[in-house]
N, C-alpha and C positions, 0 to 999 in steps of 0.2 A: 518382499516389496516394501518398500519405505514411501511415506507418507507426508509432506511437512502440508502442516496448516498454519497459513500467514492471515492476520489483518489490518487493514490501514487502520491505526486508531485515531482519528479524525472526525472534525461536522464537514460540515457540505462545504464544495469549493467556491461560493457563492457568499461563504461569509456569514450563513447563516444557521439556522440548527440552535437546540435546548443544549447546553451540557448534558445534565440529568437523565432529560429522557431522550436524546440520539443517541449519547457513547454512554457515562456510565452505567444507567439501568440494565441498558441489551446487553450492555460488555460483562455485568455481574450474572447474568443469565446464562453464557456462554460459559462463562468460568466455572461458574457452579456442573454441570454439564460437562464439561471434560473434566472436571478433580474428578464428577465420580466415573468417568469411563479410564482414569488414568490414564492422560492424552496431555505434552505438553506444544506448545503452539510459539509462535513464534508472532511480535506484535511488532509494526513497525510504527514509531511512536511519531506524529508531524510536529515536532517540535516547535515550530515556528507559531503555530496555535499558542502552544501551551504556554511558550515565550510571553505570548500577549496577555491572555489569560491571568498568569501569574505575575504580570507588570503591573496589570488592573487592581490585583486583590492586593498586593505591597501597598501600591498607594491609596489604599481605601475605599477603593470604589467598593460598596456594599451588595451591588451584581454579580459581582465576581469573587467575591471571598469565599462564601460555600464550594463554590464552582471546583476551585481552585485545594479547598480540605479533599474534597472529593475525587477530584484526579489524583492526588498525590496519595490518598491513603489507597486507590484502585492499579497503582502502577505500584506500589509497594507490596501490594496482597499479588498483584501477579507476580513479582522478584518470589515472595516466599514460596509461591507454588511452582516453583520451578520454572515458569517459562522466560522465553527467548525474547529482548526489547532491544528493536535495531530502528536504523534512523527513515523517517520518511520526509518529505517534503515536497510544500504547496509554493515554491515562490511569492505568489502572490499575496502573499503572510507577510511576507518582510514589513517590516518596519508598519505593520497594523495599525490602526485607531479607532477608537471608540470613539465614535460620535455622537449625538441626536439620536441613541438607540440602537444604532446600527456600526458593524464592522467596515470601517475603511478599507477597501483595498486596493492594489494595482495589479488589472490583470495583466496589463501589458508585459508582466513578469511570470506569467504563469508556467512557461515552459520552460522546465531546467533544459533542458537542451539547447536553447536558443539564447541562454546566457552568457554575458564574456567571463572570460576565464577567470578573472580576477577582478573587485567592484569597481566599476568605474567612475569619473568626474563627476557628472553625472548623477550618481546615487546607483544608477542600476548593480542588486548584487550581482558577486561574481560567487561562479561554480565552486570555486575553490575553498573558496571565503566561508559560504553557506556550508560546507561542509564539515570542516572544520570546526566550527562556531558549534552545529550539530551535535558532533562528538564530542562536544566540550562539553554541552546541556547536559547529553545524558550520561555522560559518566563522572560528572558532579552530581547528578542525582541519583546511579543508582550503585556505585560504588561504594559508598556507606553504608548500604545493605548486602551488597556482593563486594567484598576485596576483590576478587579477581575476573568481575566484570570488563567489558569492554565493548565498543561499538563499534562493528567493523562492516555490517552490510546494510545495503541501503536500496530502497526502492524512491523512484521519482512518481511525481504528483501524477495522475492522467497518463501514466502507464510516459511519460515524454523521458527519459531518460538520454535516448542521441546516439546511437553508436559511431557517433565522430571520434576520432583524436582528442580532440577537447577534453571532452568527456569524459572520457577512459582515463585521459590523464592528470583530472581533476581524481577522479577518484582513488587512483595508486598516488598519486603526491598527499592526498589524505590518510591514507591507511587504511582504506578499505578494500577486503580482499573478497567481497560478496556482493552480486546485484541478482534484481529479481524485480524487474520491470517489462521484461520481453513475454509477448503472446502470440506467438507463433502464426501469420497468417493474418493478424489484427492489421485493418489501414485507417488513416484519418488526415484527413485535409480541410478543416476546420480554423477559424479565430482564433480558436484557445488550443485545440491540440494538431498534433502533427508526426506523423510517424507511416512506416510501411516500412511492415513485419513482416510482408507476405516472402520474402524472398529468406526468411527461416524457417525451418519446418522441422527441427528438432526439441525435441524436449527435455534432452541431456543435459546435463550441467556442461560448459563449454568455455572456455579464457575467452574473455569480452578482448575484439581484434585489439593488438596492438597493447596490449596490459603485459606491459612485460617486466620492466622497472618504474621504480622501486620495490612495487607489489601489483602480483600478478592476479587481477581482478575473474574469478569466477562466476558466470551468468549461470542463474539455476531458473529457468523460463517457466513460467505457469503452462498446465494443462490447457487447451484450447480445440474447438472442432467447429462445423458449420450446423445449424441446428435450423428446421425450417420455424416460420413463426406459430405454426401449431405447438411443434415442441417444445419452443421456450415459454411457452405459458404457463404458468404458475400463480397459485392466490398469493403466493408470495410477493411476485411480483406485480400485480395485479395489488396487492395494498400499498405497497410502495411508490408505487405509481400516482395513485388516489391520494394518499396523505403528504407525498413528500416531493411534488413537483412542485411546486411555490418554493420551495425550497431549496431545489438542485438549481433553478431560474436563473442565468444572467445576461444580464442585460447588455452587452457586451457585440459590438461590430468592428469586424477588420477583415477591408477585402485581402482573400486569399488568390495565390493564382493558380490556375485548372493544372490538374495532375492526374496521373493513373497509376494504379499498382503495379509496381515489376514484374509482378507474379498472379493476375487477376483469378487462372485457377485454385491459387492456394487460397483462397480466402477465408478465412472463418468469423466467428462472430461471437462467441459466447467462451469466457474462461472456466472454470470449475468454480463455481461458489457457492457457498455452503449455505447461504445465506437466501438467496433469490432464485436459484436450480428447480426446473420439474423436475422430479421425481424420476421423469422419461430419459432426462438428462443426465442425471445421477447414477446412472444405470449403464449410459452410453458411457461417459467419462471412464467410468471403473472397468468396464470391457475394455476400451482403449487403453489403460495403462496399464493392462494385463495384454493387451495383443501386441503391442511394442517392446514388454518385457524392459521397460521403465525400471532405472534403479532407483528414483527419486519421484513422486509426484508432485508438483506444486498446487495446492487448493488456496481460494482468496476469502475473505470475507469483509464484510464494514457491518461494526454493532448499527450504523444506523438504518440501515437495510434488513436486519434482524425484527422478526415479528413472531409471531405465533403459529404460522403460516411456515415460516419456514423451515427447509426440510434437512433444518444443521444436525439435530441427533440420530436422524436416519442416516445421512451422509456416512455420521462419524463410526456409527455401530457398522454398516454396513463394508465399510473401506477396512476396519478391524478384522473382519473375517477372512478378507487377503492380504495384511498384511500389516505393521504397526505405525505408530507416529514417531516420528521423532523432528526438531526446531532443524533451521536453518545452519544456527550456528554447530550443533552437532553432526550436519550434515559435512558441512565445511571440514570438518577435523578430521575427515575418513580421505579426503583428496589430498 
């Protein structure tokens, strides 16, 4: 049984978040922790952050210059250590500002899915566009330390990826033969997100509809189940909650209009995370992708969601016992 462990490396979609202590401190915890379980992971990097970030520190601003040594020397130490850096993205990153202290953003952009295809008059990015731009970021960054690097899979912000046409076909006219935004059972009819997953219920790696040319785009779906709220509780959770809701916070209105799930029985609510999981949970996950005889599991995590609390070196030792890790893009190379 094979294993991949993803994480969005990202702050909060709010715009707000430490460097230091959301992503790099937890993220240098984690890494330390799988070099010694020999576990390689796969990081999907939100470039559009870092975009800003490292706009900031060029032109001097003195907030962001360490910020910015610090990322770049922590995505370098994850190249040496073997893992896997693919692309993520926040739309609402585009074209960022720093202002009075705080991160500008537009969330009216926040769903890649609900983006036109190409940027418009307007300013609104386009899917295509961001994409690209993407893959251009990180393989001028990490191709100096890997020659035969490459960015080829990609997760969307808030799980919003689209399985429209669009979509699919933004992502094969990019060159991306990998996604990994699908949660089997997940719904939402919200402001900021929007999706209904329920009418998937595989966990198989699967060609996202309609990926056929130029590259035929492969969906490898996160783990997912229905977890009562006894069982998702967690001190993990339970601190994150406590310390980091001012945080996740936005302030953000837009009437939606009334919907229901295609598939209300399917619904679930909880993916594998290694990060915020009871222990109850972690238990259940690992039976389920042993009773479906899963060739691939997909587990998630966010360092800023990582604490002390949580239950990532149990997860990881314990998923070891039936079976090994291996990244995304290794996964890819076996299909």
């Amino acid at each position: 049984m094979k294993y991949i462990l993803t994480f969005d490396y990202e702050l909060f979609g709010s715009g707000k978040g430490d460097v230091l202590k959301h992503l790099v401190a937890p993220t240098d915890k984690m890494l330390e922790t799988m070099q010694r379980l020999g576990i390689h992971a796969t990081f999907f990097i939100e470039y559009l952050e870092l975009e800003a970030i490292f706009k900031e520190a060029d032109s001097g601003n003195p907030l962001f210059i360490d910020d910015a040594k610090h990322i770049k020397a922590q995505l370098e130490r994850m190249v040496s250590l073997g893992h896997d850096l693919q692309l993520h993205l926040h739309p609402q990153w585009y074209q960022a500002q720093y202002r009075q202290g705080q991160w500008q953003l537009n969330f009216d952009w926040w769903r890649f899915s609900a983006l036109p295809y190409r940027t418009s008059a307007d300013g609104t990015p386009g899917q295509l566009d961001l994409l690209l731009a993407g893959k251009a970021f990180l393989e001028a960054l990490i191709q100096p330390l890997n020659s035969e690097y490459r960015c080829h899979a990609f997760r969307a912000g808030g799980y919003n990826v689209g399985f429209n046409p669009q979509s699919v076909k933004a992502l094969s006219a990019a060159g991306f033969d990998t996604e990994s935004s699908l949660c089997p059972g997940f719904y939402a009819n919200k402001a900021l997100c929007q999706y209904d997953y329920t009418d998937c219920d595989s966990f198989l790696p699967q060609p996202m509809p309609g990926s056929d040319e130029p590259t035929q785009v492969i969906e490898y779906p996160l783990l997912t189940l229905r977890s009562s709220l006894a069982e998702k509780i967690s001190l993990a959770r339970l601190y994150t909650r406590l310390f980091n809701k001012k945080l996740k916070r936005i302030g953000y209105q837009r009437s939606v209009k009334p919907a229901t799930p295609l598939q209300p029985h399917k619904l679930t609510n909880s993916n594998f995370d290694v990060c915020l999981s009871s222990r109850a949970q972690v238990q259940r996950f690992l039976a389920l992708a042993q009773q479906k005889c899963l060739s691939t599991t997909v587990l998630i995590g966010h360092a800023k969601d990582y604490s002390w609390f949580s239950p990532f070196a149990y997860t990881l030792k314990r998923a070891q016992r039936q079976g090994q890790f291996i990244t995304l893009s290794d996964a890819r190379e076996t299909v």
